[in-house]
C-alpha positions as CSV (number, residue, x, y, z in Angstrom):
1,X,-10.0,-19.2,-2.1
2,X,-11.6,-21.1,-5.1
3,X,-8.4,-20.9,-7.0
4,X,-7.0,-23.9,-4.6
5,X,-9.6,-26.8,-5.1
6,X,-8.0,-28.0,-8.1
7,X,-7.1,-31.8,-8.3
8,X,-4.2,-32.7,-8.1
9,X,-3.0,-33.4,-11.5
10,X,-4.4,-29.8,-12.8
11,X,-2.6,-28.2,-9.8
12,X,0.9,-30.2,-11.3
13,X,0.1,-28.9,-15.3
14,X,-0.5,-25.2,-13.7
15,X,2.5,-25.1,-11.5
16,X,4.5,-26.2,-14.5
17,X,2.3,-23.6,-16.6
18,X,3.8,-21.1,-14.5
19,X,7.0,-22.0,-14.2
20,X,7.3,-21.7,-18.0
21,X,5.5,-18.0,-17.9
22,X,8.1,-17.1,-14.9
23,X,11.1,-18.4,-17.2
24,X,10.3,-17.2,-20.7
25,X,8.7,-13.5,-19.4
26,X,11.5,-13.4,-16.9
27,X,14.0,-13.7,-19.4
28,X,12.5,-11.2,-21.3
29,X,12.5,-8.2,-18.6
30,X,15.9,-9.2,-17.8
31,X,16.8,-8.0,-21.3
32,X,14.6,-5.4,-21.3
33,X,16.0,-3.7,-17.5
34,X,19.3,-4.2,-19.6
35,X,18.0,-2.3,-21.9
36,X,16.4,0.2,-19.6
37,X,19.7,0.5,-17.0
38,X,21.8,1.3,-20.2
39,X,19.4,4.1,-20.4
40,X,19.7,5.7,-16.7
41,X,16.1,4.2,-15.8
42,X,16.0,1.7,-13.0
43,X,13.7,-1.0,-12.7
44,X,12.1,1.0,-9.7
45,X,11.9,4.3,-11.3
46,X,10.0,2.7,-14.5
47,X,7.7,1.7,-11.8
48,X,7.1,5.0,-10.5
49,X,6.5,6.2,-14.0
50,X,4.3,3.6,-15.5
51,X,2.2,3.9,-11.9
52,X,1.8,8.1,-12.4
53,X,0.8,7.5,-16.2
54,X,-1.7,4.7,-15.4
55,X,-3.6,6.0,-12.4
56,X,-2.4,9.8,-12.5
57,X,-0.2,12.0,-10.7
58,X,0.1,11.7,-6.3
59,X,1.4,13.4,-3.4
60,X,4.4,12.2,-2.1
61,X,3.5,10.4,0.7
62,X,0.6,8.2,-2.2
63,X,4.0,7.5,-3.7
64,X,5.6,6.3,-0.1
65,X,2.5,4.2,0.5
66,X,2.2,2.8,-2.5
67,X,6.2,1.4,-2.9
68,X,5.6,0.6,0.8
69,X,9.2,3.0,1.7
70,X,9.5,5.7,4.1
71,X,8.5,9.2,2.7
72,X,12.5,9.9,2.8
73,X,13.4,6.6,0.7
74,X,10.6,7.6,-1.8
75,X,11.6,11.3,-1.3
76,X,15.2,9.7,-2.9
77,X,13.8,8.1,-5.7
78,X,11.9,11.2,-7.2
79,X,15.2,13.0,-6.6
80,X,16.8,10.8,-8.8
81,X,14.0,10.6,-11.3
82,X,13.6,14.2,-11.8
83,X,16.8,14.9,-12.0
84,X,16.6,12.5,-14.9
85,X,13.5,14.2,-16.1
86,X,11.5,11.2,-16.1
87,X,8.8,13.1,-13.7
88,X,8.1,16.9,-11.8
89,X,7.3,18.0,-8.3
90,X,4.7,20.7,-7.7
91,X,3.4,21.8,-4.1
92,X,0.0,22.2,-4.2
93,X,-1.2,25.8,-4.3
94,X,-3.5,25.6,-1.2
95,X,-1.3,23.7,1.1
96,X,2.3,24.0,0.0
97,X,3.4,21.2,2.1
98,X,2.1,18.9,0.1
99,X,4.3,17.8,-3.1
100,X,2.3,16.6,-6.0
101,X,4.8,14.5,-8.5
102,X,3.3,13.5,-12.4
103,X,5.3,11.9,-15.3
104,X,7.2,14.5,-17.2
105,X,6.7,14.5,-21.6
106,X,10.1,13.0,-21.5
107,X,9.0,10.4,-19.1
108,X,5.8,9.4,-21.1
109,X,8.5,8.9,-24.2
110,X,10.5,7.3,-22.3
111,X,7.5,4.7,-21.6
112,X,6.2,4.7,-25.0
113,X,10.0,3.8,-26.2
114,X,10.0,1.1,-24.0
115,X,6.5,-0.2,-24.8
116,X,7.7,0.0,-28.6
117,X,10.9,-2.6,-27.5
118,X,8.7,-4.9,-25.5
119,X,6.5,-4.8,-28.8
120,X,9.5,-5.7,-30.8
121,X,10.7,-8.2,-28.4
122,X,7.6,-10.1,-28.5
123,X,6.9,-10.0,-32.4
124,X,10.8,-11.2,-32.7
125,X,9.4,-14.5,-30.2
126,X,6.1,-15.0,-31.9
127,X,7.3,-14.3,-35.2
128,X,8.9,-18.1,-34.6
129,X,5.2,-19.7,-33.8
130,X,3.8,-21.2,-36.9
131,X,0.1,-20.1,-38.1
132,X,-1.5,-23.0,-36.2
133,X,0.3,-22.2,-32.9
134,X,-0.2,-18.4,-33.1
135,X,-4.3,-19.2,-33.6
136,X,-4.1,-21.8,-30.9
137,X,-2.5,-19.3,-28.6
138,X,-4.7,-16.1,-29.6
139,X,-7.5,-18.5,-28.2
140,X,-6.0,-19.9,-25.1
141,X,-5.4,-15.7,-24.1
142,X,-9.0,-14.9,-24.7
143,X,-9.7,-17.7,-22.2
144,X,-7.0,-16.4,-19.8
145,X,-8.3,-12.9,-20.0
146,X,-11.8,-14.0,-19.3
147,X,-10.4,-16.3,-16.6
148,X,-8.9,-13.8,-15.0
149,X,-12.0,-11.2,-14.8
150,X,-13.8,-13.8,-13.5
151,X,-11.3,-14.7,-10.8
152,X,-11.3,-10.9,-9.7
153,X,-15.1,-11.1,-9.4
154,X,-15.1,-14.2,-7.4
155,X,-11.9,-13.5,-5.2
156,X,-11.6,-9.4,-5.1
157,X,-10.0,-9.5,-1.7
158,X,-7.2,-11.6,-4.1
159,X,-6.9,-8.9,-6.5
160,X,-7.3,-6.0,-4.5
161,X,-5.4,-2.9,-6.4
162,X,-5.8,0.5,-5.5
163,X,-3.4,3.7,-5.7
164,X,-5.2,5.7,-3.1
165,X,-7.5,7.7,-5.5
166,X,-8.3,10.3,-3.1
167,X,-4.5,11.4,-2.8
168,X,-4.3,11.7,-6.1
169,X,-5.9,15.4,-6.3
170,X,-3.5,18.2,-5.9
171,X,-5.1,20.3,-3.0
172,X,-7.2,16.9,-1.6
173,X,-6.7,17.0,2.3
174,X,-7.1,13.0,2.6
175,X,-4.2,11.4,4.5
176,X,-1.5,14.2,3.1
177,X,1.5,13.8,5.7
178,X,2.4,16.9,6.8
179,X,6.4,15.6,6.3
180,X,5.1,15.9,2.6
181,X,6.9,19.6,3.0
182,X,10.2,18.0,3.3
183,X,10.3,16.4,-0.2
């Protein structure tokens, strides 16, 4: 990896770097799975749902694979979600074993509500930074953000993300489980 030839006092600033991300952001999504719990939403199921709105509605066994659980732990956690009405269950017209599950209209609210607090949470923290500081840190994110799109182009195996785009079409035959039925 290129990431680890750094010398030796760079590698002590980073680790400290990220120590102070880990504490501050940490911190933060404490408060905000406070929030969340207070609202019937677990930290896992606000997974689930920010996963199906970013990269689209899956079969159950995507889901499974994806949370690395059994298809019966997962099978549990959209129980509880849609009986919450965060997301729906479908079986897919041309092989009903298969269980298609997307985020619900109450579920996308539910995300947007909670993208509002994080919004409000942050403003509340960088409302404190002076004018310098907030310019000074606007630029050190620009480098960040390039930084990392050029560490995924150097390192891809590093960044690998995928959801399995081929399970994400109802009625797609590609590695459905046929336990899907049982969901």
């Amino acid at each position: 990896m290129a990431g680890l030839a750094t010398p030796p006092g760079q590698r002590e600033l980073i680790g400290d770097i990220i120590a102070q991300f880990r504490s501050a952001f940490g911190e933060l999504r404490c408060i905000g799975s406070q929030r969340l719990l207070h609202r019937g939403v677990s930290a896992g199921h606000l997974h689930v749902a920010s996963m199906l709105e970013r990269h689209g509605g899956m079969p159950m066994s995507g889901i499974a694979d994806v949370l690395d659980v059994s298809l019966s732990a997962a099978t549990g956690i959209v129980d509880r979600m849609e009986e919450r009405g965060l997301i729906e269950r479908t079986r897919v017209a041309d092989d009903r074993r298969v269980v298609f599950v997307q985020v619900t209209e109450h579920g996308r609210r539910m995300l947007e509500d909670l993208e509002v607090l994080r919004s409000e949470m942050l403003r509340a923290v960088l409302g404190r930074l002076s004018p310098e500081r907030l310019q000074a840190l606007a630029a050190t994110l620009d480098d960040v953000r390039s930084a990392v799109d050029e560490a995924i182009r150097a390192e891809p195996e590093l960044f690998d993300h995928r959801h399995h785009a081929h399970d994400r079409e109802p009625g797609s035959r590609a590695n459905h489980q046929t336990t899907e039925g049982t969901a």
